[in-house]
DOTI-326951 format. One line per field, with one value per residue (C-alpha): x, y, z; residue in one letter. Coordinates in nm, 2 decimals. Each point is the difference from the previous one (the first is absolute). Example, Ala and Ser with C-alpha at 12.3 -4.5 7.8 and 13.67 -1.06 7.14 Angstrom:
<rs>
px <- 1.23,0.14;
py <- -0.45,0.34;
pz <- 0.78,-0.07;
nutor <- A,S;
</rs>
This chain:
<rs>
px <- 5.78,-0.19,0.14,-0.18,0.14,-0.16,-0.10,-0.09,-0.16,-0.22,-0.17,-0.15,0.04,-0.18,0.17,-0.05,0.24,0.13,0.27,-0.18,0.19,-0.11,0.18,-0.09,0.21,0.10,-0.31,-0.28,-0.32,-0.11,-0.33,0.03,-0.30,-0.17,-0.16,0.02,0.21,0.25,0.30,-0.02,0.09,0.24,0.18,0.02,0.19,0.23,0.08,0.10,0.24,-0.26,-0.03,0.28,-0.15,0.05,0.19,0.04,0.08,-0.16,0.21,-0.02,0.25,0.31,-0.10,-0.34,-0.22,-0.33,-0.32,-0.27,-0.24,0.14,-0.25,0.04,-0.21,0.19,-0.07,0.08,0.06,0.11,-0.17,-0.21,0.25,0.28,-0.01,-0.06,0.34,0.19,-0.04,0.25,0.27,0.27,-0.17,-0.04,0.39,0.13,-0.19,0.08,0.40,-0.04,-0.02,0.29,0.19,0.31,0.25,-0.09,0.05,-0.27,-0.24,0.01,-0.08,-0.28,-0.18,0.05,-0.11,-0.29,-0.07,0.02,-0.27,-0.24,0.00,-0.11,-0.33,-0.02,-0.27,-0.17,-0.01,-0.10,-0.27,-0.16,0.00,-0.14,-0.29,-0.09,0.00,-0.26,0.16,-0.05,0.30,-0.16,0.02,0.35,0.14,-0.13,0.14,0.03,-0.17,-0.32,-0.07,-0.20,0.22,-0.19,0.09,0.38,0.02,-0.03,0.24,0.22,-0.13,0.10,0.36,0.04,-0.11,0.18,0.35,-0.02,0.18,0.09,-0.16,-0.37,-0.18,-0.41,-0.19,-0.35,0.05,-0.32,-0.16,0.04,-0.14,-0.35,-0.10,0.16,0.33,-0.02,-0.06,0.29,0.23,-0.05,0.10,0.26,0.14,-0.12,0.25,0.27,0.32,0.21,-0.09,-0.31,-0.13,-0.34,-0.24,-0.32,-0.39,-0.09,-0.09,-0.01,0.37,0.10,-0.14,0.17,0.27,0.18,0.16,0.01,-0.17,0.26,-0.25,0.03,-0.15,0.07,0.38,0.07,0.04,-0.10,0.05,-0.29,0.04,-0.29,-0.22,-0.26,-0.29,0.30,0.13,-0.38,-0.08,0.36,0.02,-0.36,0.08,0.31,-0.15,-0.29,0.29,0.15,-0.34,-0.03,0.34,-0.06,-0.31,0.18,0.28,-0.19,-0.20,0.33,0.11,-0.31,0.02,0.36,-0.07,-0.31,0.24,0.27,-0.28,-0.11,0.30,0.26,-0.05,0.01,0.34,-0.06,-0.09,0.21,0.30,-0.25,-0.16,0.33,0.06,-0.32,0.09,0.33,-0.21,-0.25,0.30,0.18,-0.30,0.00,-0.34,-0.17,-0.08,-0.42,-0.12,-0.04,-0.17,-0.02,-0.35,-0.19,-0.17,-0.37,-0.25,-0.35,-0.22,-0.34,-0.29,-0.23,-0.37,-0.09,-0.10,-0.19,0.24,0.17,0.19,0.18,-0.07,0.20,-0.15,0.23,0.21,0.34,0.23,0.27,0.15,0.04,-0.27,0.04,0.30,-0.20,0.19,-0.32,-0.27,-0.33,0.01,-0.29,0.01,-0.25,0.12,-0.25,0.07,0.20,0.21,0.38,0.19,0.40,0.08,0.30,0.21,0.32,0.08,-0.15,-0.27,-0.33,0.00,0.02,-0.23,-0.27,0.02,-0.02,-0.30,-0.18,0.07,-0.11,0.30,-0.04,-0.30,-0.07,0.14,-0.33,-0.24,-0.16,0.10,-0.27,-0.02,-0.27,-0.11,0.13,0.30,0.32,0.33,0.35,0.29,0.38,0.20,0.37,0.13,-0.26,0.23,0.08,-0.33,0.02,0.03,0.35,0.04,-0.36,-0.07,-0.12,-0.32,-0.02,-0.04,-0.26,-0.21,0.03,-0.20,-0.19,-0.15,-0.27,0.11,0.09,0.37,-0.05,-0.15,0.29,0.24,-0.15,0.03,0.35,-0.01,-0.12,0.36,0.23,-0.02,0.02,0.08,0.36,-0.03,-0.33,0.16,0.32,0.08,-0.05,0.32,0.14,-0.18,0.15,-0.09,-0.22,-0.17,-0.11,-0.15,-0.16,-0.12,-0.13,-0.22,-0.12,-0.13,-0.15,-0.25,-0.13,-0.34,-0.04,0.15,-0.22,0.30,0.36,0.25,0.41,0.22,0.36,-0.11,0.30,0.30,0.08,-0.17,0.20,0.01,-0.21,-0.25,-0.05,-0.08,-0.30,-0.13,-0.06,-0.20,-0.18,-0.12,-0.08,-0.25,-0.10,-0.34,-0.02,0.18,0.38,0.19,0.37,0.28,0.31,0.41,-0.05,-0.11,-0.09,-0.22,-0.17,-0.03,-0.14,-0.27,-0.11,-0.22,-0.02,0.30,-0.10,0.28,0.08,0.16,0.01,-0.23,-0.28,-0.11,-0.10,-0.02,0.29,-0.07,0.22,0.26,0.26,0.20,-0.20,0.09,0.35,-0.05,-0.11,0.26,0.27,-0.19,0.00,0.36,0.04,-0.21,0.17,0.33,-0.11,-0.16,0.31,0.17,-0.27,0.07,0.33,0.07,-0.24,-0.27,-0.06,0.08,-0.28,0.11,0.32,-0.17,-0.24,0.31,0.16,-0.39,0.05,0.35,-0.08,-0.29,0.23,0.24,-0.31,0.07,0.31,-0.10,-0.25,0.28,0.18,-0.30,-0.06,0.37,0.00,-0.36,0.20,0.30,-0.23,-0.20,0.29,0.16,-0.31,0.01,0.32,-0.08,-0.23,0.18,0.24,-0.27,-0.13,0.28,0.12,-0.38,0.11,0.12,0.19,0.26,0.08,0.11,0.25,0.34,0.03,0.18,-0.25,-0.29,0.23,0.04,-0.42,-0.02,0.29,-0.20,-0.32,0.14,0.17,-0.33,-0.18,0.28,-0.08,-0.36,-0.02,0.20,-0.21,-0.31,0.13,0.09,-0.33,-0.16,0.21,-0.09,-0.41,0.07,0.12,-0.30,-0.20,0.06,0.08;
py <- -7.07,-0.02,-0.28,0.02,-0.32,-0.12,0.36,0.06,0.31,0.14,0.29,0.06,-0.33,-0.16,-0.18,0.08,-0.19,-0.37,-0.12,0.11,-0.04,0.09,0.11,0.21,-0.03,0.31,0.06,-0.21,0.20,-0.09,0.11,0.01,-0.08,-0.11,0.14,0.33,-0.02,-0.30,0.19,0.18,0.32,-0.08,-0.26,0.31,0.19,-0.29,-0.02,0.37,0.02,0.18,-0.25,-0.29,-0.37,-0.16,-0.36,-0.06,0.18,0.23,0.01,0.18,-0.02,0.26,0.37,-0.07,0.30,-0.04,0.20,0.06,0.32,0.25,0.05,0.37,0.13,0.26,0.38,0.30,0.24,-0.27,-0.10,-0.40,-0.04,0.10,-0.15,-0.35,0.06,0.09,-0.37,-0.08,0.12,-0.13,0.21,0.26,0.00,-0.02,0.28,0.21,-0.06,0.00,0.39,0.01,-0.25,0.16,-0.31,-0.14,-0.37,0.07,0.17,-0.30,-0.26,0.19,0.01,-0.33,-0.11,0.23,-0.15,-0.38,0.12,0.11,0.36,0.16,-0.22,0.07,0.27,-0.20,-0.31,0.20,0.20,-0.36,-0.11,0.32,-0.03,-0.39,0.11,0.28,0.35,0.14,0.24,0.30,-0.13,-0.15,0.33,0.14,0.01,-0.27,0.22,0.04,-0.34,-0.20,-0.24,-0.31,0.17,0.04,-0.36,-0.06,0.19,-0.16,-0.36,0.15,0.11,-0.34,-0.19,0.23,-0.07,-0.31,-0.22,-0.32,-0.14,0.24,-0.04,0.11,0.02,0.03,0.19,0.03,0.18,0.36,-0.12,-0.01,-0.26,0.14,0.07,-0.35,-0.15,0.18,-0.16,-0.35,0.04,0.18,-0.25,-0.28,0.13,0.07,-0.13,-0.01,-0.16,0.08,-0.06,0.17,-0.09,0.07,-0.10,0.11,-0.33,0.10,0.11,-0.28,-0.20,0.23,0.12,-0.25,-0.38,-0.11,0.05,-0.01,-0.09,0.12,-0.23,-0.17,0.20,-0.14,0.08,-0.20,0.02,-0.09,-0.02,0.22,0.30,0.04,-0.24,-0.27,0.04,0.01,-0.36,-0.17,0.13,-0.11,-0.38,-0.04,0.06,-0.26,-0.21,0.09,-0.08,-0.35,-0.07,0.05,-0.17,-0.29,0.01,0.03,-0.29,-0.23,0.14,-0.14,-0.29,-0.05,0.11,-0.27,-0.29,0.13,0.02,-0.30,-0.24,0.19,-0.25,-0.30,-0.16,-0.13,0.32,0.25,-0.02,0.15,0.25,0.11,0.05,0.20,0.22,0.07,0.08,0.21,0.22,0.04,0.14,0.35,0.18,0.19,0.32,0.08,0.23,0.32,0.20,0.41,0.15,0.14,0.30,0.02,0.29,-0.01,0.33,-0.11,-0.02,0.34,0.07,-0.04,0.35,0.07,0.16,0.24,0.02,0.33,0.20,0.34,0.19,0.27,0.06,0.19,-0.10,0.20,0.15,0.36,0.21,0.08,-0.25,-0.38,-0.31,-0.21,0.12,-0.16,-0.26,-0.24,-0.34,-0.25,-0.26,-0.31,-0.23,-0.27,0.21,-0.06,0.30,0.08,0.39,0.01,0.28,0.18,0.16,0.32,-0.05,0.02,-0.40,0.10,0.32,-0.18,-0.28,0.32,0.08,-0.29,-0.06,0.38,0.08,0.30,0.16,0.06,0.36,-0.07,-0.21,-0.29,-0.32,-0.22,-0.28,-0.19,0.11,-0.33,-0.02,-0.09,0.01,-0.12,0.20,-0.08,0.32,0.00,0.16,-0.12,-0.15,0.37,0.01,-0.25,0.08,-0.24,0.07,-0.20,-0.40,-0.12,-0.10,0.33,0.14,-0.25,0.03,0.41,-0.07,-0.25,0.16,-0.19,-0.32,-0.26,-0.14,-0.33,0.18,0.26,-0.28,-0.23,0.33,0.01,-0.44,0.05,0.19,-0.24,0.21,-0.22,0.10,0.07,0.20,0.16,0.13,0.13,0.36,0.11,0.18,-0.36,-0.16,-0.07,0.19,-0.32,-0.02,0.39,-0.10,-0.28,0.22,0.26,-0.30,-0.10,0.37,0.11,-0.32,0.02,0.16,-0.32,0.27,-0.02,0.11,-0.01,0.30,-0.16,0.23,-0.21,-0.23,-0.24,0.29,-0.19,-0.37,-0.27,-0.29,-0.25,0.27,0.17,-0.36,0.01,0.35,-0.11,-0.30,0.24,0.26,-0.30,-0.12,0.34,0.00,0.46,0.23,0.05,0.30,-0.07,0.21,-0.22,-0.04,-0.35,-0.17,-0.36,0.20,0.20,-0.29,-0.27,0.25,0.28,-0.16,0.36,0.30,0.36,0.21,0.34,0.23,0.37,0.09,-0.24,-0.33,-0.28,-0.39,-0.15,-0.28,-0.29,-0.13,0.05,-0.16,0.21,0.28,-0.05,0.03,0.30,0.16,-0.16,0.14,0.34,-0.01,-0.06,0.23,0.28,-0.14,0.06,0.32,0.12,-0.08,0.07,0.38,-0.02,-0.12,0.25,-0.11,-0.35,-0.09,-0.19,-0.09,-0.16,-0.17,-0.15,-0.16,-0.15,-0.14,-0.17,-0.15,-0.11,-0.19,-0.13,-0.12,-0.16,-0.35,-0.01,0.16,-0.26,-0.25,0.15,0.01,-0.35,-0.10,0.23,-0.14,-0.35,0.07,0.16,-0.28,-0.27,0.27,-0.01,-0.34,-0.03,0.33,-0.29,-0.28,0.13,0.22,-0.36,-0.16,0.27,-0.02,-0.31,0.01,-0.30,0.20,0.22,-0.30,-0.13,0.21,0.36,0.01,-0.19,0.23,0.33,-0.16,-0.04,0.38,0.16,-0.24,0.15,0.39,-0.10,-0.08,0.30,0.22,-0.17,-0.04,0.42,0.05,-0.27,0.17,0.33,-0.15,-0.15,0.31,0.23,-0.26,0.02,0.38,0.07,-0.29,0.22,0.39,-0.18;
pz <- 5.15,0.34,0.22,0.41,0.17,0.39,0.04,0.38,0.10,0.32,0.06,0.31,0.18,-0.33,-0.25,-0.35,-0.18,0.14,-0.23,-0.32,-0.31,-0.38,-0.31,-0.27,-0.33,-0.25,-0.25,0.28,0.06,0.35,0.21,0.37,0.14,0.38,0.23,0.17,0.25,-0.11,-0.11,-0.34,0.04,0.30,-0.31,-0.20,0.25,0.07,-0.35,-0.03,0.34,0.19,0.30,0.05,0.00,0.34,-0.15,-0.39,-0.27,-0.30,-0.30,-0.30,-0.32,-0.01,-0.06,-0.10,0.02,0.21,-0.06,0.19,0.05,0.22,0.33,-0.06,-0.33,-0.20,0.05,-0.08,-0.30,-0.22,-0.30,0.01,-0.27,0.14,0.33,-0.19,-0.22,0.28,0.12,-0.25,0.18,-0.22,-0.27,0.19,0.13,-0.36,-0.14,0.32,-0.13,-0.34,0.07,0.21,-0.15,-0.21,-0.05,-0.37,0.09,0.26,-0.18,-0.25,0.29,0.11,-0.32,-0.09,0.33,-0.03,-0.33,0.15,0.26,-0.26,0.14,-0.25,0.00,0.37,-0.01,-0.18,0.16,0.32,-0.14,-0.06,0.33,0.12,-0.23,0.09,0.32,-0.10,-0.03,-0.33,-0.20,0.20,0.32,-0.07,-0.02,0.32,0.37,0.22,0.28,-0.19,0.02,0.27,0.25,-0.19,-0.36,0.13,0.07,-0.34,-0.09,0.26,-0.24,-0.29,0.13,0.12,-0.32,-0.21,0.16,-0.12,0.33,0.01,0.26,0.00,0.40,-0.05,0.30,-0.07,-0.35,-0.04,0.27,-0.12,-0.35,-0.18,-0.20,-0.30,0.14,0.16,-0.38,-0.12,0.32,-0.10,-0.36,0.11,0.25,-0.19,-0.23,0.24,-0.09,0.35,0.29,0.20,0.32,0.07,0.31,-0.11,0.07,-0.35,-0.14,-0.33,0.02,0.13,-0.27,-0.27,0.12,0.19,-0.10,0.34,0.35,0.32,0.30,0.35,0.27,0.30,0.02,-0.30,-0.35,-0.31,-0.31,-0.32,-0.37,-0.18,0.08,0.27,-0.15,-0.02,0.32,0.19,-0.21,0.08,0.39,0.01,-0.16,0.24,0.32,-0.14,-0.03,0.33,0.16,-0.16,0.06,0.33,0.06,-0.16,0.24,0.29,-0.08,-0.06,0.35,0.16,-0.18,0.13,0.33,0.03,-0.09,0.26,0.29,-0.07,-0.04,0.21,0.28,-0.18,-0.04,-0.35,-0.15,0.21,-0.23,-0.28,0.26,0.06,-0.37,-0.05,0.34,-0.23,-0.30,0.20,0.12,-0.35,-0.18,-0.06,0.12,-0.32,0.15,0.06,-0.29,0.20,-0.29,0.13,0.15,-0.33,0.06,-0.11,-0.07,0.03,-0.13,0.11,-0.23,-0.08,-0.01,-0.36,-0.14,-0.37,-0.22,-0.08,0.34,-0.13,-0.35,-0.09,-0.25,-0.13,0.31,0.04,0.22,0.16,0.33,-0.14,-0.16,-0.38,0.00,-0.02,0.00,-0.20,-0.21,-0.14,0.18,-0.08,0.16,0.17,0.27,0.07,0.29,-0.24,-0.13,0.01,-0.11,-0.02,-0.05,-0.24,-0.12,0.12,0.34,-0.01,-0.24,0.28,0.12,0.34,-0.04,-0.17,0.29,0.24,-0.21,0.07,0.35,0.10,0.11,-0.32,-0.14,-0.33,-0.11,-0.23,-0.21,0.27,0.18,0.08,0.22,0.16,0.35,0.19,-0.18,0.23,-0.13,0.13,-0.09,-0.02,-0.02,-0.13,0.30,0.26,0.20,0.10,0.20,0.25,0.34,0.06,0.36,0.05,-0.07,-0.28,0.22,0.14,-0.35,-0.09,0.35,-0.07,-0.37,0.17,0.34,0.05,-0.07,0.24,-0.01,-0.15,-0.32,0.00,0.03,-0.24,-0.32,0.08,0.00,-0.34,-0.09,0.20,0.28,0.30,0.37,-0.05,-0.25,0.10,0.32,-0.12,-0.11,-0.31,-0.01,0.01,-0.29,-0.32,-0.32,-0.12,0.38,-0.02,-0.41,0.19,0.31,-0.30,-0.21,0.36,0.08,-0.36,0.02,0.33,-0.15,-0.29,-0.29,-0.32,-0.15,0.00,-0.10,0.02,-0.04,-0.02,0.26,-0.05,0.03,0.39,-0.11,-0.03,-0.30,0.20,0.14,-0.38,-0.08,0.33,-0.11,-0.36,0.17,0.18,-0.23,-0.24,0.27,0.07,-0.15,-0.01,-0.20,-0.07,-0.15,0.02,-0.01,-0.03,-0.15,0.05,-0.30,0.11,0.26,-0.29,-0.24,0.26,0.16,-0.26,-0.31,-0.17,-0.03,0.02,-0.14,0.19,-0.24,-0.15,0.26,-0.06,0.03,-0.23,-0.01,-0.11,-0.29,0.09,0.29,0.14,-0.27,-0.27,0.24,-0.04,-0.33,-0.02,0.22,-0.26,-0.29,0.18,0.07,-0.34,-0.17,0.22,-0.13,-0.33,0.04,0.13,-0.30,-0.23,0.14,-0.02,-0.34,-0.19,-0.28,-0.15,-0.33,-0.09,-0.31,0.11,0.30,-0.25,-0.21,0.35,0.06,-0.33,0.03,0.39,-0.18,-0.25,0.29,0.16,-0.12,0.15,0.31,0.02,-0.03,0.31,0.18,-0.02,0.09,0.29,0.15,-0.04,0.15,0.26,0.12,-0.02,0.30,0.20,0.00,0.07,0.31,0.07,0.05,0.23,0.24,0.06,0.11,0.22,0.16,0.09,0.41,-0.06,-0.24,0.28,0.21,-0.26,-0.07,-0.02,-0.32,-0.20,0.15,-0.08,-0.40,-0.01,0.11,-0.26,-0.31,0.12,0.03,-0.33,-0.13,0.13,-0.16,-0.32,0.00,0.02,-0.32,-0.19,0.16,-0.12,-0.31,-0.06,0.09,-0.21,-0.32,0.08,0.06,-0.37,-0.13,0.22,-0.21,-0.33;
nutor <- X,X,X,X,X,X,X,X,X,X,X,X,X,X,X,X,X,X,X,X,X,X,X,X,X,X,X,X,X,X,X,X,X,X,X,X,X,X,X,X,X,X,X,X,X,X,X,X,X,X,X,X,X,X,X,X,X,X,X,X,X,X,X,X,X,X,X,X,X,X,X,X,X,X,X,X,X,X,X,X,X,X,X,X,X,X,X,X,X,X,X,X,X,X,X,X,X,X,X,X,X,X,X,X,X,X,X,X,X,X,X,X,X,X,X,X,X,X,X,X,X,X,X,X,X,X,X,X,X,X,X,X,X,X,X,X,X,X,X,X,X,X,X,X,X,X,X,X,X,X,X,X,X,X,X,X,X,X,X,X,X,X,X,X,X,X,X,X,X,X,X,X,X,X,X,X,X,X,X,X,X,X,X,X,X,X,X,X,X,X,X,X,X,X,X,X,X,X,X,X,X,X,X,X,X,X,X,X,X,X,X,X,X,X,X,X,X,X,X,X,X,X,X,X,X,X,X,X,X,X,X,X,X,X,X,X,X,X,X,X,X,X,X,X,X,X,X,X,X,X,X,X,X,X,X,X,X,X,X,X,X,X,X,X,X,X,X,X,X,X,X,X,X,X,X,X,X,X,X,X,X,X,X,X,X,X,X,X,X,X,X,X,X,X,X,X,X,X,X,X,X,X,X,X,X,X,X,X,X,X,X,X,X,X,X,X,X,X,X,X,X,X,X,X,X,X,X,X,X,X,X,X,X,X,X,X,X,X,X,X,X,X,X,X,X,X,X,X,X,X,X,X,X,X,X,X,X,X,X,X,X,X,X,X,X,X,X,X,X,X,X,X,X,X,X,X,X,X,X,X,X,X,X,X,X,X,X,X,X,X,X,X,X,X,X,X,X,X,X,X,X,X,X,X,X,X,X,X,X,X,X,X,X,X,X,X,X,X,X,X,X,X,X,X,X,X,X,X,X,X,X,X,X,X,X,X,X,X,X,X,X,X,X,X,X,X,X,X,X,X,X,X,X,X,X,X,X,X,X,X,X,X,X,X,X,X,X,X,X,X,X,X,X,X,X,X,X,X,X,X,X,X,X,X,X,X,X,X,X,X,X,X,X,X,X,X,X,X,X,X,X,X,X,X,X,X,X,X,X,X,X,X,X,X,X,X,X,X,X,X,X,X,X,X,X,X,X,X,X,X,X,X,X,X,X,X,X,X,X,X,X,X,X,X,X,X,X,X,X,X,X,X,X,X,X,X,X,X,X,X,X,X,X,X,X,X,X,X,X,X,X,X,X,X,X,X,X,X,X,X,X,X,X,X,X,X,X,X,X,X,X,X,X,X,X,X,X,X,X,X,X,X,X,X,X,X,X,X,X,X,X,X,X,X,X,X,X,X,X,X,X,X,X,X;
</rs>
C-alpha cells in the first residue's frame, strides 16, 4: 500500500529524514508518533506530493485514493449535510449525469454503478458521522457559515471519513473534539476498514484505534507491532537490552585491550596480540542509548485551607441577560477534590470553569469561596494572551516584580524552562512550550485550586504522560476540562456531568460514561422510529416476548458457541502480538514478518464478527 524506501529530506539546513524506510500494508492501522519537531506532519506532506523528498522514494499502490482533512474548513450556504455528501465526488458526478444523461445504455451504467456504491444509503451513512461527531438532525440541516471555524473542522472530519479513501492521513483528529466526539472517533477508526495512518498524542486512540505504532526518532523511522501501551513496554525493554548489550561489549573491549597492552611487546604472545588487534577492529560498536530529554512539571505545593474552597448555591450562569447558559447550580469543592467536567461542546464546561475562576459573575444566586483562596486557571484559548514578541522570562519577571532572578528562573526550572528557552521569543515557541510557559504563570501564587480547560490541545504523548504525574502529586484542587480520556481517567476520581443547562455528578467512569452516550444514541434511534411507525401493538409485542423466550434455549446455545469461538481468537490475537513484540522477528526476513501481520489483520477481521456475533446472541438472551 505505502512503500517509503532511504527517504532523505532537509529543511532548513536540518535533516529530518536520513535514509528512513517503513512500509505500511493494505488494511494496517498505524500511529505516528515522536516528538514535536521530528517529522510528522512534514511525512504527511511528502506522502501527498506537497514537497519532493531530497533522495528515496514514497510509493503508493496504482490509483489509490488518499484522504486527509482539507486545511480549509467548509463554508458557505451549504447545508453540514451537504457539504459532507459532496465528498463523494463519484456520487456526486453520477447523479449530476443521470439528469443529463439521454443514451439508454448509459443511463443503465449509472444506476447500477450508483447502486454498487450504496448511494442510496449515502445520506444515511453521512448523517451518522455528523452525529458522532456531535451535530444533531437540526444542525445537520443548517449552513456551513453559521458554524464556528472549530465546528467547520468537523465537518471537514466527517467529509473526509465519509469518502471512504484508501489510504485515510489524520493529523491530530482530535483537537477540534470533546470528549464525546473523541469517544465516537475511536470506535469509529477502530472499526475502519482501509488503511490508516493517524499521528496523534491521544493515548487513548492510540491504544484503540491503531494495530501498530511507526516511531520517529533519531531521522529514522520504526516500525512496532501493537497499540501505544505495547509499543512504550517493548521500546522501553529494547533499549534495556541495548544498554546491557553495551555494557557488555565494552567490558569485552577492555578486556581485549588489557591483553593487547600487555603482551604486544613480548615476542611469544604478539602473534595472539595481533589477533585480538584484528578482533578489536572487526567488532561493530553498539550505539550508546541516547534516550530524548523528558520534560517535567512541577505545580508547587499550597497552603492548606479549611473547606469548602468554593460553594455555589443556586447560581446562573451566562454572558447575556435573560438568556443563561447554567442554572441551579449547587456544588461544593474541598481541597482533595479531583473533578472532570463532562458533556458536549456547548453545554457550559467552559462557562462554569469561567465561573469559578472569576472571569464571570453570577447573573444570580451566590458563589462562595473562602477569603485566601487562590486559583490557577488554564483557558482554552489562553495562548491568545501572551505577549509573543517578549521572552518567556520577561513574562515571568513582569508577574513577578519583586523577585530576584534566580527565583524567577527557578518557576520557569520547574516547567523545563532552562536558559535557552527562557530567553527566546515567545513568538518562536512551540504550541506545547507556550502550554508549558501558561502552567508555569498560573502557579506562581501556590494555586489552591486548579481550573484546566484542554490543557493538552499542544502537549505532546510523553509530556501528557508528566502532567498526569504532576497533578497526581499536586496536593490542591483540580477541575478538568479535557478530550483526552487517559488525562481524565488518570487524574479526576469523580465526573460532574454538564448538560441541559445544569450540572450534576456523574455516577460512574468513563467507561460507564460511554455507556450512557450508546444508550442515548440508541434510545434516540428508537424514539425516532417509535414516532415514525405510529402506536404499539401491545398485544402482538407480547406474543413476539413469548416466542423470543421460547427461542431462548437455542439462543443460549449460540451464545455459548460464539463466547468459544471468541476466546480461542483472542488467544490466537495473542499469540501472534507476542511474537511480533519480539525485536528479533524484525531482523529475520521480510516475508515471514509481512505473513505474521496479514494472520494477525486476518484475525482482527475475524475476532469483530465473532464479537458481533456474540453480542448479537446475548442481545436477543438479553430482551427475551
Amino acid at each position: 500500500m505505502l512503500h517509503i524506501n532511504d527517504l532523505t529530506y532537509r529543511i532548513g539546513g536540518r535533516t529530518l529524514f536520513d535514509k528512513a524506510s517503513i512500509a505500511i500494508p493494505a488494511g494496517h492501522k498505524a500511529g505516528l508518533v515522536g516528538r514535536n519537531g521530528t517529522g510528522k506532519t512534514t511525512l504527511f506532506r511528502l506522502i501527498l506530493g506537497d514537497l519532493a523528498a531530497d533522495d528515496g522514494s514514497l510509493n503508493v499502490r496504482p490509483r489509490m485514493r488518499i484522504g486527509t482533512v482539507a486545511q480549509e474548513a467548509p463554508s458557505g450556504a451549504q447545508s453540514l449535510l451537504d457539504s459532507v455528501l459532496a465528498a463523494d465526488t463519484e456520487r456526486s458526478g453520477l447523479l449530476i449525469e443521470a439528469e443529463t444523461a439521454h443514451d439508454p445504455t448509459r443511463i443503465a451504467d449509472i444506476h447500477t454503478r450508483l447502486a454498487d456504491i450504496d448511494a442510496h444509503t449515502a445520506p444515511a451513512r453521512a448523517a451518522a458521522i455528523l452525529a458522532g461527531l456531535g451535530f444533531d438532525d437540526a444542525a445537520q440541516g443548517r449552513p456551513c457559515s453559521e458554524f464556528s471555524g472549530g465546528w467547520r473542522m468537523r465537518v471537514a472530519l466527517a467529509a473526509v471519513l465519509f469518502s471512504a479513501p484508501d489510504l485515510l492521513l489524520l493529523d491530530e483528529p482530535t483537537n477540534h473534539l470533546d470528549l464525546e466526539a473523541t469517544m465516537w472517533l475511536e470506535s469509529y477508526l477502530a472499526a475502519w476498514p482501509g488503511t490508516l495512518l493517524v499521528i496523534s498524542h491521544d493515548r487513548t486512540l492510540l491504544n484503540v484505534a491503531v494495530d501498530e505504532i511507526v516511531h520517529l526518532q533519531a531521522q529514522k523511522m520504526t516500525r512496532y507491532a501493537g497499540g501505544y501501551d505495547r509499543f512504550e513496554n517493548t521500546r522501553r525493554e529494547r533499549l534495556a537490552n541495548e544498554s546491557k548489550m553495551r555494557t557488555k561489549q565494552l567490558a569485552e573491549q577492555s578486556r581485549i585491550q588489557s591483553f593487547i597492552d600487555r603482551f604486544k611487546a613480548k615476542a611469544t604472545k604478539a602473534k595472539q596480540a595481533q589477533s585480538r588487534v584484528k578482533m578489536l577492529e572487526k567488532m561493530k560498536p553498539i550505539a550508546s542509548v541516547m534516550e530524548e530529554r523528558t520534560v517535567e512539571f512541577d505545580f508547587p505545593t499550597p497552603d492548606a485551607l479549611p473547606p469548602p474552597l468554593i460553594t455555589l448555591d443556586a447560581a446562573v450562569a451566562g454572558y447575556e441577560e435573560g438568556n443563561p447558559i447554567l442554572q441551579g447550580l449547587n456544588q461544593r469543592i474541598d481541597m482533595d477534590d479531583r473533578i472532570a467536567l463532562i458533556g458536549a461542546n456547548g453545554n457550559g464546561k467552559s462557562t462554569l470553569v469561567k465561573l469559578l475562576s472569576d472571569r464571570l459573575q453570577p447573573m444570580a444566586g451566590k458563589i462562595i469561596k473562602s477569603s485566601k483562596l487562590r486559583v490557577g486557571y488554564f483557558a482554552q484559548h489562553q495562548t491568545e494572551e501572551l505577549n509573543v514578541a517578549s521572552t518567556p522570562f520577561q513574562e515571568m519577571a513582569s508577574r513577578m516584580p519583586s523577585a530576584p532572578e534566580h527565583r524567577v528562573r527557578a518557576q520557569l526550572g520547574r516547567f523545563a524552562f532552562g536558559s535557552d528557552l527562557a530567553d527566546n521569543a515567545i513568538a518562536k515557541l512551540s504550541g506545547g512550550e507556550k502550554a508549558r510557559l501558561l502552567f508555569a504563570l498560573m502557579t506562581i501564587d501556590k494555586p489552591h485550586i486548579l481550573l484546566l480547560d484542554e490543557p493538552t490541545n499542544h502537549l505532546d504523548v510523553d509530556s501528557r504522560e508528566a502532567l498526569v504525574h504532576a497533578l497526581n502529586a499536586y496536593e490542591g484542587a483540580v477541575i478538568l476540562v479535557s478530550h483526552d480520556p487517559h488525562l481524565v481517567e488518570l487524574v479526576a476520581d469523580r465526573l460532574w456531568l454538564v448538560d441541559k443547562g445544569g450540572c450534576a455528578p456523574f455516577d460512574g467512569d468513563l467507561g460507564d460514561y460511554r455507556q450512557y452516550l450508546l444508550d442515548a444514541r440508541r434510545g434516540g434511534r428508537a424514539e425516532k422510529n417509535k414516532n415514525g411507525g405510529g402506536k404499539v401493538n401491545r398485544k402482538q409485542a407480547r406474543k413476539e416476548r413469548a416466542e423470543a423466550r421460547a427461542n431462548s434455549t437455542d439462543q443460549r446455545g449460540a451464545a455459548k458457541a460464539a463466547e468459544k469461538n471468541l476466546e480461542k481468537l483472542e488467544k490466537k490475537k495473542a499469540d501472534l502480538e507476542a511474537k511480533l513484540a519480539d525485536p528479533k522477528v524484525y531482523e529475520g526476513s521480510t516475508a515471514g514478518l509481512m505473513e505474521l501481520q496479514v494472520k494477525l489483520s486476518d484475525i482482527k477481521s475475524q475476532l469483530a464478527k465473532a464479537e458481533e456475533a456474540w453480542l448479537a446472541a446475548e442481545e436477543k438472551i438479553a430482551k427475551a
